[in-house]
Biotite code that builds the C-alpha atoms (Angstrom):
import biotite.structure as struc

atoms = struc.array([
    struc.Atom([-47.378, -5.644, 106.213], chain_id="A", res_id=1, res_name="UNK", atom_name="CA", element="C"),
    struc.Atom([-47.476, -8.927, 104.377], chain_id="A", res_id=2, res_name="UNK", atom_name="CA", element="C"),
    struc.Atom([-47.567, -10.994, 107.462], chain_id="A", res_id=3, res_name="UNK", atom_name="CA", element="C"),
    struc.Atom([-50.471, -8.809, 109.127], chain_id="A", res_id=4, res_name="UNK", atom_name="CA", element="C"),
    struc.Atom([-52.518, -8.456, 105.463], chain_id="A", res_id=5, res_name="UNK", atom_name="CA", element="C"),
    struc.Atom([-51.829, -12.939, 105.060], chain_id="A", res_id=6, res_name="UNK", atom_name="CA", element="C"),
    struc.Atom([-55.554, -14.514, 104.584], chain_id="A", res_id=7, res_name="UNK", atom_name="CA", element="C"),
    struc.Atom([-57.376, -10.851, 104.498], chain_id="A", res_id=8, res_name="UNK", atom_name="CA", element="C"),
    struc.Atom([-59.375, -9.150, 101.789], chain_id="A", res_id=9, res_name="UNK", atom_name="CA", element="C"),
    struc.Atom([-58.544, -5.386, 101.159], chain_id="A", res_id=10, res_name="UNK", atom_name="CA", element="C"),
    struc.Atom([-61.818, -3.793, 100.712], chain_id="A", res_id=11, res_name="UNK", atom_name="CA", element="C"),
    struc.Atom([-61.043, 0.070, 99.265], chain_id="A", res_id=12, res_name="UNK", atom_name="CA", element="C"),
    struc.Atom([-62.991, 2.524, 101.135], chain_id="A", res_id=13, res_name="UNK", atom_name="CA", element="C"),
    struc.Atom([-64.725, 3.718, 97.978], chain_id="A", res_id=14, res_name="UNK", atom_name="CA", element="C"),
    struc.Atom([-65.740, -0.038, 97.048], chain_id="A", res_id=15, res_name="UNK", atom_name="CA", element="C"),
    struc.Atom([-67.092, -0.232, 100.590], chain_id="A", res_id=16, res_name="UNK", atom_name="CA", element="C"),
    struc.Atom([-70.401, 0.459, 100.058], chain_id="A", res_id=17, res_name="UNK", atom_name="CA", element="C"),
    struc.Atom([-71.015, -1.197, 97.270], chain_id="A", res_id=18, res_name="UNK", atom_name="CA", element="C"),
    struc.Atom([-69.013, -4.645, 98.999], chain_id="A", res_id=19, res_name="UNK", atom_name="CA", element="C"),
    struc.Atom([-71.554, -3.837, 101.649], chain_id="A", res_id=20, res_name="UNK", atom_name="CA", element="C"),
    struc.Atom([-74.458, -4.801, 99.762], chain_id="A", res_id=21, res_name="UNK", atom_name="CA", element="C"),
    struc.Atom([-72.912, -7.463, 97.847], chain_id="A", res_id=22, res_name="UNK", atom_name="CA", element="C"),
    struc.Atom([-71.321, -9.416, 100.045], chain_id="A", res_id=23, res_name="UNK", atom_name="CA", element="C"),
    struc.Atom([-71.788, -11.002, 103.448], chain_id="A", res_id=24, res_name="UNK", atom_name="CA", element="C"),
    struc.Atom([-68.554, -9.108, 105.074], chain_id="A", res_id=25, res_name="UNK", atom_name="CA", element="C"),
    struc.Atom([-69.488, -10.612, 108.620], chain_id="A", res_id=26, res_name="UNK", atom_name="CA", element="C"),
    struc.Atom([-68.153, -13.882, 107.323], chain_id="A", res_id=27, res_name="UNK", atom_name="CA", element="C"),
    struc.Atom([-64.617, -12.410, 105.866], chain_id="A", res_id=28, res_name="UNK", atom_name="CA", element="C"),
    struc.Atom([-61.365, -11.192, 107.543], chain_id="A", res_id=29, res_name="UNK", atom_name="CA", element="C"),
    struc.Atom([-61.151, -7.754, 105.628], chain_id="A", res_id=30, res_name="UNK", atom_name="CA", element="C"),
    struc.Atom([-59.147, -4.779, 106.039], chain_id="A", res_id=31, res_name="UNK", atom_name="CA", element="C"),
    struc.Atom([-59.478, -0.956, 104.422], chain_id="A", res_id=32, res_name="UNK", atom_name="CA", element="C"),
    struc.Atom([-57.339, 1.636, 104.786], chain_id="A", res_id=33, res_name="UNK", atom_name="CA", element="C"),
    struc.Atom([-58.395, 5.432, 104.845], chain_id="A", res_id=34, res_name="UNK", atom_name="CA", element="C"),
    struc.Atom([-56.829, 9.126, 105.231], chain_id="A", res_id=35, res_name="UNK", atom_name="CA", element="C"),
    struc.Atom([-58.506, 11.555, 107.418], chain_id="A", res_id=36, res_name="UNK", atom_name="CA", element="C"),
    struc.Atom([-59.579, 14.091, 104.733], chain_id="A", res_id=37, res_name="UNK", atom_name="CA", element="C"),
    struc.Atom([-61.358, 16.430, 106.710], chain_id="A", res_id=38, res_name="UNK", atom_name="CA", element="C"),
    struc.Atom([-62.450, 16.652, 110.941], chain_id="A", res_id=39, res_name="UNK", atom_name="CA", element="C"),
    struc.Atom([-64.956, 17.985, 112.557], chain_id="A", res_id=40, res_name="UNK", atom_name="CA", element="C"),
    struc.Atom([-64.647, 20.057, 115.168], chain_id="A", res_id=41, res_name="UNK", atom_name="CA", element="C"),
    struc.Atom([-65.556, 17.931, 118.183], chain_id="A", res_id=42, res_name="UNK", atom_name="CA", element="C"),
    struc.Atom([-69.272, 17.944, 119.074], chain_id="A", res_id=43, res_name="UNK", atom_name="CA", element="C"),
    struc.Atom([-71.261, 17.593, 122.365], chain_id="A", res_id=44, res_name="UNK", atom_name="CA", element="C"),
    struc.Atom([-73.938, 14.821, 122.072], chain_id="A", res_id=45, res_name="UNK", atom_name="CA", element="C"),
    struc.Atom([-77.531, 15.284, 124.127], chain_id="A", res_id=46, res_name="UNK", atom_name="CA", element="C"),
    struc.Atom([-76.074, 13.311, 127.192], chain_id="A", res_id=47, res_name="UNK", atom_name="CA", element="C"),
    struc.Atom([-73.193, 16.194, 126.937], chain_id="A", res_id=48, res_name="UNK", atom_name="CA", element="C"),
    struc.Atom([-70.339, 13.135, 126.350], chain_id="A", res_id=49, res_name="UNK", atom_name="CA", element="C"),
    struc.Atom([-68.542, 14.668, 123.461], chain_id="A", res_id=50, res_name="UNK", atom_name="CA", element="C"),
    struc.Atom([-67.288, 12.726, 119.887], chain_id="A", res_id=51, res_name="UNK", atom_name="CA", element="C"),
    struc.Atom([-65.742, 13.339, 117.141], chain_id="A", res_id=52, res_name="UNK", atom_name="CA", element="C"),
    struc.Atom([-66.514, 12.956, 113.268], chain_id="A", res_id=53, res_name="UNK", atom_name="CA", element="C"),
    struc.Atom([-63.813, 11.916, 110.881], chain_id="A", res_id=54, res_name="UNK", atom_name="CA", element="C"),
    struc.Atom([-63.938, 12.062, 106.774], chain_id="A", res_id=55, res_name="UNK", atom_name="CA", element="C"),
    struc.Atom([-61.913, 8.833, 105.141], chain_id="A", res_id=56, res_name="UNK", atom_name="CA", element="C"),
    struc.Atom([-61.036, 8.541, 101.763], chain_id="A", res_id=57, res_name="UNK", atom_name="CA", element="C"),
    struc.Atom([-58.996, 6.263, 100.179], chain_id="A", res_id=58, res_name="UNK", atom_name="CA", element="C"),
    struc.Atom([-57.553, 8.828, 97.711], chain_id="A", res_id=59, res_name="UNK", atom_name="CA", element="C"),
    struc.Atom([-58.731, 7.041, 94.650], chain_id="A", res_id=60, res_name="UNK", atom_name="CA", element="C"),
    struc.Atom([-61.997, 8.122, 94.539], chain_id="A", res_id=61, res_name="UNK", atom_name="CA", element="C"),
    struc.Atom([-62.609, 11.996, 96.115], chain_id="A", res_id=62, res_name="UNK", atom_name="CA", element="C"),
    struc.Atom([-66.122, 11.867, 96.054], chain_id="A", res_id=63, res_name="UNK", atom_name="CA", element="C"),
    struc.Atom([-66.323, 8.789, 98.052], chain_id="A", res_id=64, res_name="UNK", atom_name="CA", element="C"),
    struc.Atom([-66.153, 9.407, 101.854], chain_id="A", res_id=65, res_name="UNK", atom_name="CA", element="C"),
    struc.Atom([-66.756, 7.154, 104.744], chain_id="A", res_id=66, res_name="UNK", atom_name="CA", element="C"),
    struc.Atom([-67.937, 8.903, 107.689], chain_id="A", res_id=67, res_name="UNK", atom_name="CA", element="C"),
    struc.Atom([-66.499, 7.622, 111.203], chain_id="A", res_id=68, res_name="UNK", atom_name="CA", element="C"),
    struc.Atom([-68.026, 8.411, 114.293], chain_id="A", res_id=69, res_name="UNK", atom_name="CA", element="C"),
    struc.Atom([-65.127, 8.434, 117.636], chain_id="A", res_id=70, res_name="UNK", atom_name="CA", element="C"),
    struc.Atom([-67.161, 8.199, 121.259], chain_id="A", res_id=71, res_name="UNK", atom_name="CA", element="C"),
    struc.Atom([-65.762, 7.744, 124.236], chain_id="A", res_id=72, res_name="UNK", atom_name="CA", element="C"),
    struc.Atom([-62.126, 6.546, 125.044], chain_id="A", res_id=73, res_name="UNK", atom_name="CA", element="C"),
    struc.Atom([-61.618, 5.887, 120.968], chain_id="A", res_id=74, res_name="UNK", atom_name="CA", element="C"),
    struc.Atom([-62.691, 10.114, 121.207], chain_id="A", res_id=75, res_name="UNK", atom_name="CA", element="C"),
    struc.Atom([-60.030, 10.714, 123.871], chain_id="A", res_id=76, res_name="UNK", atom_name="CA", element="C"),
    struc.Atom([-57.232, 8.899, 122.728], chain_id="A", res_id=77, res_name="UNK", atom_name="CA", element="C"),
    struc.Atom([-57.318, 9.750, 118.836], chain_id="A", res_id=78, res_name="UNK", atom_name="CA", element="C"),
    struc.Atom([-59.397, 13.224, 118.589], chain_id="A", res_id=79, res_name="UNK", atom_name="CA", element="C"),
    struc.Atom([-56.240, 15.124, 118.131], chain_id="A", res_id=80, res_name="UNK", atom_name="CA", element="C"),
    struc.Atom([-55.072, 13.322, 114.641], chain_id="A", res_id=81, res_name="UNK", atom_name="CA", element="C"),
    struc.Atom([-53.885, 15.304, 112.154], chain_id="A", res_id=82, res_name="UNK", atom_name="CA", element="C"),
    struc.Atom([-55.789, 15.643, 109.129], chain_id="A", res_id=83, res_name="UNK", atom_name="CA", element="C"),
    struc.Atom([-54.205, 13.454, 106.358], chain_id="A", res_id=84, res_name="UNK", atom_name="CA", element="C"),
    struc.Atom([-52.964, 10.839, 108.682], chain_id="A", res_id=85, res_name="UNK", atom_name="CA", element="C"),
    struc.Atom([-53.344, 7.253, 106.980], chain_id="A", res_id=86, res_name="UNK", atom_name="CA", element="C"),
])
């Protein structure tokens, strides 16, 4: 983990959206880490390809959630991920 985290900012997910207006993130190698708190049960969009809605938390903050959005092959590959997977 040390080798893969060497020159990269950990941002927490519930600092993210306050980092986000902050800072200029496009110009830093940063990493966050989340845990699935809660999944939605895939949905269908309007051009019927279907996606899936995931609720991160970084377990420090509960009332900070990050919303992620899975389409296409990211859907496929990942939609059946446990809840509370890191």
């Amino acid at each position: 983990m040390d080798r893969k985290m060497a020159n990269r900012k950990l941002i927490r997910l519930s600092q993210l959206k306050h980092k986000l207006a902050t800072e200029n993130l496009e110009e830093i190698d940063w990493v966050t880490f989340g845990v699935i708190v809660k999944k939605v049960t895939p949905q269908s969009a309007n051009n019927s390809r279907t996606f899936s809605i995931w609720r991160l938390n970084d377990l420090r903050d509960l009332n900070e959630c990050v919303s992620l959005f899975l389409f296409g092959e990211v859907h496929k590959e990942h939609w059946k991920t446990d809840q509370g997977t890191v």
